[in-house]
C-alpha positions as CSV (number, residue, x, y, z in Angstrom):
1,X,44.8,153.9,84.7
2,X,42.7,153.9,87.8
3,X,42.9,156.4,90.2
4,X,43.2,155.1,93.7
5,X,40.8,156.3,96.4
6,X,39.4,155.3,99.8
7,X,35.4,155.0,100.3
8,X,34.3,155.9,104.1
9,X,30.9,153.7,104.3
10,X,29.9,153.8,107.6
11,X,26.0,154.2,107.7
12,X,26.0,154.4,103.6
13,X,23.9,151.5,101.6
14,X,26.6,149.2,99.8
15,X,24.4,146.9,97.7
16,X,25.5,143.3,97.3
17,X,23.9,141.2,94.5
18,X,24.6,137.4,94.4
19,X,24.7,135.3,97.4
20,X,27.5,132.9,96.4
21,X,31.2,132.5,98.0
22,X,32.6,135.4,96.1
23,X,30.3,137.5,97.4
24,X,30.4,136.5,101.1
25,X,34.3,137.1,101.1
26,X,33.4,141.0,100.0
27,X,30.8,141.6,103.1
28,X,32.8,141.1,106.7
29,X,35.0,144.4,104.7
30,X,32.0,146.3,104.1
31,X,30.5,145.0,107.6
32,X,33.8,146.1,109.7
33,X,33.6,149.5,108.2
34,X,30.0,149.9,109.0
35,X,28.1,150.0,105.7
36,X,24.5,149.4,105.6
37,X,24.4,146.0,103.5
38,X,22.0,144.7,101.7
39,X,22.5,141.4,99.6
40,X,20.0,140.6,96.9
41,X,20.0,136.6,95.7
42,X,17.4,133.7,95.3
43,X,19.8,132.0,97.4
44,X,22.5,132.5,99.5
45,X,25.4,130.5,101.1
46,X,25.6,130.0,104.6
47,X,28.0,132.8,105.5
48,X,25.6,135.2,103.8
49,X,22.6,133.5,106.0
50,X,24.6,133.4,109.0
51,X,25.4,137.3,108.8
52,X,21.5,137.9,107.8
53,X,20.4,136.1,110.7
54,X,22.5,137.5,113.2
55,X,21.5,141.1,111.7
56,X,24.9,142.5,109.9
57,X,23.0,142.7,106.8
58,X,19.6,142.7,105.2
59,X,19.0,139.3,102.4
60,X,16.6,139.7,99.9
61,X,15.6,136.1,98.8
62,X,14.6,137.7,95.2
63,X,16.4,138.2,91.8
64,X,18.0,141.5,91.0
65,X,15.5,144.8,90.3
66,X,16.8,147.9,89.1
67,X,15.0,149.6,92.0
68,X,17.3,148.3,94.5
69,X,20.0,150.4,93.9
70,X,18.2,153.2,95.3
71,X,20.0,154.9,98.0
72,X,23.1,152.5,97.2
73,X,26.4,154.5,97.1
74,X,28.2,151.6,95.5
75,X,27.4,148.1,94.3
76,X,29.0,145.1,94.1
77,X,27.7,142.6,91.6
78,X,28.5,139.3,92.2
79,X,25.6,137.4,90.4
80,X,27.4,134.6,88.8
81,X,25.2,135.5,85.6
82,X,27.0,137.6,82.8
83,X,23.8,138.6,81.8
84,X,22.5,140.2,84.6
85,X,25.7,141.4,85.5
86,X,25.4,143.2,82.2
87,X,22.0,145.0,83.6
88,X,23.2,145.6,87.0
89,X,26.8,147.2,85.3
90,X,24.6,149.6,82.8
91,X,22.1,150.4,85.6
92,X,24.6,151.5,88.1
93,X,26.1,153.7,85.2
94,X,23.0,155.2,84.3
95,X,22.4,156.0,88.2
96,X,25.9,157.4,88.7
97,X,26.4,154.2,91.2
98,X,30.0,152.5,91.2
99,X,30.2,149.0,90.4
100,X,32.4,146.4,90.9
101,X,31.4,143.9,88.5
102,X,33.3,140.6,88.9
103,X,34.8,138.5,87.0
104,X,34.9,142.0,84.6
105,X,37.3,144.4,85.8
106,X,37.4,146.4,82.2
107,X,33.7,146.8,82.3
108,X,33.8,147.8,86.4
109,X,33.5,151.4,87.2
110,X,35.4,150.2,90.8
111,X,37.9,147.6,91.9
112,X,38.6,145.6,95.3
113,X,41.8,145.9,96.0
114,X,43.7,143.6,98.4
115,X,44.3,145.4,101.6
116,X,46.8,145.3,104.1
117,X,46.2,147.2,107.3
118,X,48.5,147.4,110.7
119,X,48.0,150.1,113.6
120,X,45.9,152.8,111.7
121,X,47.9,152.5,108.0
122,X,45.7,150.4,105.1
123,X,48.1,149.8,102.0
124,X,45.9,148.7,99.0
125,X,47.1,147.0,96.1
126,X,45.4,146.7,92.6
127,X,46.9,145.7,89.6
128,X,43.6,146.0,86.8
129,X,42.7,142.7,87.2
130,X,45.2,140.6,88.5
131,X,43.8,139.2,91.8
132,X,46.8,136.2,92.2
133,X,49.4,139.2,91.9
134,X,47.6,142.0,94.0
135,X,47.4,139.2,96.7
136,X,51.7,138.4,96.7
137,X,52.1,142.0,96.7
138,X,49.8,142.9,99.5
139,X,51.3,140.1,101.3
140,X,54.7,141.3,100.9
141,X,53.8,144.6,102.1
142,X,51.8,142.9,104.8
143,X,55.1,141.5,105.8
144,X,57.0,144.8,105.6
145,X,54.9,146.5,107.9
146,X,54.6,143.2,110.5
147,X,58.2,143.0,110.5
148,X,58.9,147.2,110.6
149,X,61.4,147.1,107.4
150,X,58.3,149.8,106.5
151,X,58.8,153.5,108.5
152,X,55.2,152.7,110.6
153,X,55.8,156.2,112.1
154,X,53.1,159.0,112.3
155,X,54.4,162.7,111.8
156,X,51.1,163.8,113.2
157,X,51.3,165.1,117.0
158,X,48.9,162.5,118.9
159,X,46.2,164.8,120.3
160,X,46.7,164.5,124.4
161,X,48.5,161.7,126.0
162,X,50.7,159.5,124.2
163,X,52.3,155.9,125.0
164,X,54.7,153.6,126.6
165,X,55.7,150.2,125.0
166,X,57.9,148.2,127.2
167,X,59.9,146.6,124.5
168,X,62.0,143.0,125.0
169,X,64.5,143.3,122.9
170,X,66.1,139.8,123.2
171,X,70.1,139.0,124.4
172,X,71.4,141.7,121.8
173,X,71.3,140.3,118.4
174,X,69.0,142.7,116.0
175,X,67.4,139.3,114.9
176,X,65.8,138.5,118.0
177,X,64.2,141.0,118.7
178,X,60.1,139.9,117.7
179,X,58.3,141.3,115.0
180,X,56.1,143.3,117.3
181,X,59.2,145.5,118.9
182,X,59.8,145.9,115.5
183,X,56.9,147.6,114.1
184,X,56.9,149.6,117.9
185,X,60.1,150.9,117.0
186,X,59.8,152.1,112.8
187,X,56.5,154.0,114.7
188,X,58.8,155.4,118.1
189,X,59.2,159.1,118.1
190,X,60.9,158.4,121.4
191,X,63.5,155.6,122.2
192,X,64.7,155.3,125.7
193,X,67.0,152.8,124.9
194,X,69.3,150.2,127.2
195,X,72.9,148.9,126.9
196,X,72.3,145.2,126.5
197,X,69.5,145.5,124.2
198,X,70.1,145.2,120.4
199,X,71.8,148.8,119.8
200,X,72.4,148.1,116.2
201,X,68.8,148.6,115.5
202,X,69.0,152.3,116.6
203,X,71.0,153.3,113.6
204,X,67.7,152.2,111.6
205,X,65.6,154.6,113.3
206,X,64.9,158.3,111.1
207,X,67.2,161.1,112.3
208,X,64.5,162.9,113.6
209,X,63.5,159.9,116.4
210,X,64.8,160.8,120.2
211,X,67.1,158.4,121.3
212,X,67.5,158.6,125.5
213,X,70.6,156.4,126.4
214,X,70.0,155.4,130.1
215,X,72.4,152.1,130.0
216,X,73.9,151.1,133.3
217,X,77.6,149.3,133.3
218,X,78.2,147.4,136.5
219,X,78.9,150.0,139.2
220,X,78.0,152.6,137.1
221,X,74.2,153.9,136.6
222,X,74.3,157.3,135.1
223,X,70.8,157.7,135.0
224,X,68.7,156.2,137.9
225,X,65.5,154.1,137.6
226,X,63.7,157.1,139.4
227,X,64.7,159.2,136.6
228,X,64.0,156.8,133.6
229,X,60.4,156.5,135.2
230,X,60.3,159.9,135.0
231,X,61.3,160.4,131.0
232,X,58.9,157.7,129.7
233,X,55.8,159.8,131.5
234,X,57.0,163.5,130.7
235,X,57.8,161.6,127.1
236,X,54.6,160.2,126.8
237,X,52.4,163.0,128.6
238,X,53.9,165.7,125.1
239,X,52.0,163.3,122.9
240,X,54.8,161.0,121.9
241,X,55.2,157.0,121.4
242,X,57.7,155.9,123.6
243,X,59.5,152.8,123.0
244,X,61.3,151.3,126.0
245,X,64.2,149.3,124.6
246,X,65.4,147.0,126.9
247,X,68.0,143.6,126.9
248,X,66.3,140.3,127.2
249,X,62.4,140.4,128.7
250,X,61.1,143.2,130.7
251,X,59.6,141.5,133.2
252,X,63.0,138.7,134.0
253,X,65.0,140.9,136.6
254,X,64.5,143.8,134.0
255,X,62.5,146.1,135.9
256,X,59.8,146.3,133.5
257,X,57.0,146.1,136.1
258,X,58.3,149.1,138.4
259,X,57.9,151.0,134.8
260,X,54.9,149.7,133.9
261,X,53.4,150.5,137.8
262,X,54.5,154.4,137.3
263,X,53.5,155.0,134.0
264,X,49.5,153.6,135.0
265,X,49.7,155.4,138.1
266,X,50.6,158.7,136.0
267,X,47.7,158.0,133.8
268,X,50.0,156.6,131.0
269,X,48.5,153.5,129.1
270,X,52.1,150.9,128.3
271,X,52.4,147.7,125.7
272,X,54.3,145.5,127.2
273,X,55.9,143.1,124.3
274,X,57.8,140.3,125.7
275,X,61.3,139.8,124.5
276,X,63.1,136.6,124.8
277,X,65.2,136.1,127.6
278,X,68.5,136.5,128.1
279,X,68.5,133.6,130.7
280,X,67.7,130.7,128.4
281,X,68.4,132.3,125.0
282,X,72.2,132.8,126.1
283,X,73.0,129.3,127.6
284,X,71.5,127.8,123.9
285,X,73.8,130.6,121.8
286,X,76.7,128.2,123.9
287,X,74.8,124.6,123.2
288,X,73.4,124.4,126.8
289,X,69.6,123.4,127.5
290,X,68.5,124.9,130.8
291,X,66.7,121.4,130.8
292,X,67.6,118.0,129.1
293,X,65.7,114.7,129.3
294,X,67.5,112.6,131.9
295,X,70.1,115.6,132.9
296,X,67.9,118.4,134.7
297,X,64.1,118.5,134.9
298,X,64.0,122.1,136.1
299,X,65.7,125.4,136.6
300,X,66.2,129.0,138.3
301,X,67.2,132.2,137.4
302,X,69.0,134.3,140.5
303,X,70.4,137.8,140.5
304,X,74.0,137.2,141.2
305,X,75.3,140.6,141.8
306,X,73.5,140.9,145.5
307,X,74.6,137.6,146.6
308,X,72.7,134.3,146.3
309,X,72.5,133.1,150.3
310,X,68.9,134.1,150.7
311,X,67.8,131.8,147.4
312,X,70.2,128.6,148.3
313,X,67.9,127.1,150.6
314,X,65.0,127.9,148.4
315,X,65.8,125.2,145.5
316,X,66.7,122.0,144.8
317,X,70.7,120.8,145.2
318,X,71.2,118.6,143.5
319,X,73.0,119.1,139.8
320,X,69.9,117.8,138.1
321,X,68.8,121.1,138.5
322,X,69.9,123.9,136.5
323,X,71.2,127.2,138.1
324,X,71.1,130.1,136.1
325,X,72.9,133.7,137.2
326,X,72.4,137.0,135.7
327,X,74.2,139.8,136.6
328,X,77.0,137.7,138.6
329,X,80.5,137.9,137.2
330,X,81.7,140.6,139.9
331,X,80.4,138.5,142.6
332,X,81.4,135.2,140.9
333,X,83.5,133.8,143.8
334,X,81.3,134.5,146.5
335,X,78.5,132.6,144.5
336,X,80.5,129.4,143.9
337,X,81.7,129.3,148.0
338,X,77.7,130.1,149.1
339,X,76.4,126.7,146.3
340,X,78.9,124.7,147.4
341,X,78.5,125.5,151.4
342,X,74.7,124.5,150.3
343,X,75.3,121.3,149.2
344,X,76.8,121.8,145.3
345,X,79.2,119.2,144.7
346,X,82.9,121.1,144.0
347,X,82.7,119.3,140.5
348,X,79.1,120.4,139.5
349,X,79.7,121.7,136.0
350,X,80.2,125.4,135.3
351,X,80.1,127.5,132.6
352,X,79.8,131.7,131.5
353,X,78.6,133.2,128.3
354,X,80.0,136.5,127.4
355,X,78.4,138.3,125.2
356,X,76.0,135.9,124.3
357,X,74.8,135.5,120.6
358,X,77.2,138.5,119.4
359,X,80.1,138.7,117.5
360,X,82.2,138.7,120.5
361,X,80.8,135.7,122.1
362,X,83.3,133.8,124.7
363,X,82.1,130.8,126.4
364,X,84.7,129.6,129.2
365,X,83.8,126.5,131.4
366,X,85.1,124.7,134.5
367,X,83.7,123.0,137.8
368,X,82.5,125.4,140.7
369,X,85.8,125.0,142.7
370,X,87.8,126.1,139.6
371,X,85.8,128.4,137.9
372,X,86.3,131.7,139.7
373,X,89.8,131.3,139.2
374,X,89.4,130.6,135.5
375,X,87.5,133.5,135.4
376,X,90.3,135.6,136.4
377,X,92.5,134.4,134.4
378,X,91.3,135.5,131.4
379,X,90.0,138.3,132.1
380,X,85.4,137.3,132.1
381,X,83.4,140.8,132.3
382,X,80.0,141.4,132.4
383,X,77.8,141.1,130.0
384,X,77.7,137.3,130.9
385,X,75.0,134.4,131.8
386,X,76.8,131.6,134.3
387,X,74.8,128.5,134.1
388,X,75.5,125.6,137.1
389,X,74.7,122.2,136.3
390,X,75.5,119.1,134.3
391,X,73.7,120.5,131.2
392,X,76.7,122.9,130.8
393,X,78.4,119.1,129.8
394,X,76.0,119.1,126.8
395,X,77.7,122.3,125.6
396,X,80.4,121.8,122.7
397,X,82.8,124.2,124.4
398,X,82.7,122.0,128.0
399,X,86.4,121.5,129.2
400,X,86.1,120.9,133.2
């Protein structure tokens, strides 16, 4: 059995002997934690020399003596000579040194693991002497945590201020969310959490996590932006991680940089982790392309709920151009009069994603002379993306 335990080697003498590949993958470790290396080798291979010349490590161009494990709090023998590595092993021993002797792990004293590390947790694997199969697992667990299937969180209070991570969490389905919001939330003591963002993942989170709803329905916002400015710095200033869960991207109509702005100016450091965004994720859960080679060449995302006059003279007319509206069902009429006052065509193509990329995902098209009244018909409520242009022809569910 080997009983696992961490070395802190900052400003302690790690002695390296052999100056071959093996060896050169051991040192940037030993360097990053600050050990005082010393490699002993006739030779040594350019990473080795490279690292000597630039100071992260003293090279003695000499064969192995046994008085160079004085001072040495570990050594790692790496001559390449079973022999000598023989002499090194026994000396260490009598000295009360550990060794890692390679290419021996029953005669080593100490093992490498392979080491996976993410925001302040190291995970290392050892599995007496299978390198190939400590390497899958570490990077299975290196995966776990990247992804945050792993609970990242810290049950120690952060001493003195704590954070803000603006979170993107994509149009709503729990896999779009990226693997950095991820990891943010299995860490979050505090999630201050939107309506259109991917809810499902809150049921993941450990009872003990804060979950702040502060989701707005059309008309309706319970809890102002003033106030949710307010809970992510009173959050944050008790020592907490708070994760601000919202739909799509922060920073596309989200009001991610209004939080951002009052959490610096309250002396509150934020993450901001770009999401995808609702405005061209959407459209493609319905088969649209906000562009398309010989169909549009550009596009623009409007707010739709505060009316689009201002923004009509502002881009191109023609249908080659995509249009994209967020947060315009209620005002859905209005919009369609004001594009085609502007120079829209009556039969530019039309269409509205509900729900986009959820189980309850309705797509429902028509021109912009028809499609308000479609709209009514059957009933189209917010959530929903409207997209204006010929690329909604491109879609599988296009009926003008």
């Amino acid at each position: 059995m080997t009983y696992p335990l961490g070395l802190q080697l900052a400003g302690r003498k790690v002695l390296v002997v052999g100056g071959g590949p093996v060896a050169a993958r051991r040192i940037p470790a030993l360097a990053e934690d600050g050990a005082l290396i010393t490699v002993v080798a006739p030779d040594a291979c350019e990473d080795i020399r490279e690292l000597a010349a630039a100071g992260t490590l003293e090279w003695k161009a000499r064969g192995y003596h046994v008085r160079d494990l004085d001072g040495a709090w570990l050594v790692l023998a790496h001559s390449g000579s079973d022999r000598i590595q023989a002499v090194i092993a026994a000396d260490a021993e009598a000295a009360r040194i550990w060794c890692v002797k390679g290419g021996d792990s029953y005669h080593s004293t100490a093992w490498v693991p392979a080491v996976a590390s993410l925001d302040g947790v190291t995970v290392a694997v050892n599995t007496h002497g299978d390198p190939r199969r400590a390497m899958a697992l570490r990077d299975g667990v290196a995966a776990a945590l990247e992804t945050g299937a792993l609970p990242l969180r810290s049950h120690r209070r952060i001493t003195g201020s704590g954070r803000v991570a603006l979170v993107g969490g994509g149009p709503g389905g729990a896999g779009l969310i990226t693997s950095r919001g991820r990891q943010l939330l299995a860490q979050a003591d505090v999630v201050v959490a939107d309506r259109l963002g991917p809810r499902s993942v809150l049921s993941e989170l450990a009872p003990d996590v804060q979950v702040i709803d502060v989701g707005k329905m059309p008309g309706h916002h319970p809890v102002p932006q003033s106030e949710i400015n307010t809970i992510l710095v009173e959050q944050a200033l008790l020592g907490h991680l708070v994760v601000r869960l919202k739909g799509g991207d922060p920073y596309v109509l989200g009001r991610g940089g209004e939080e951002e702005q009052y959490c610096r100016e309250h002396g509150v450091s934020v993450e901001v982790v770009p999401g995808v965004t609702s405005a061209i994720s959407v459209p493609a859960a319905a088969g649209i392309p906000v562009t398309h080679r010989g169909v549009a060449k550009g596009f623009s995302v409007l707010t739709g709920h505060e009316g689009i006059t201002q923004q009509v003279g502002l881009i191109p007319g023609g249908s080659d151009h995509t249009l994209i509206l967020l947060m315009g069902v209620s005002l859905l009429r209005r919009s369609a009069r004001i594009l085609m006052d502007g120079g829209r065509a009556a039969s530019t193509p039309v269409a509205i994603i509900e729900d986009g990329w959820m189980p309850t995902q309705r797509v429902t098209t028509a021109t912009l002379a028809t499609i308000a009244d479609r709209a009514e018909a059957i009933g189209v409520r917010a959530p929903a993306v409207i997209v204006v242009g010929d690329v909604v022809t491109l879609s599988p569910h296009f009926m003008p």
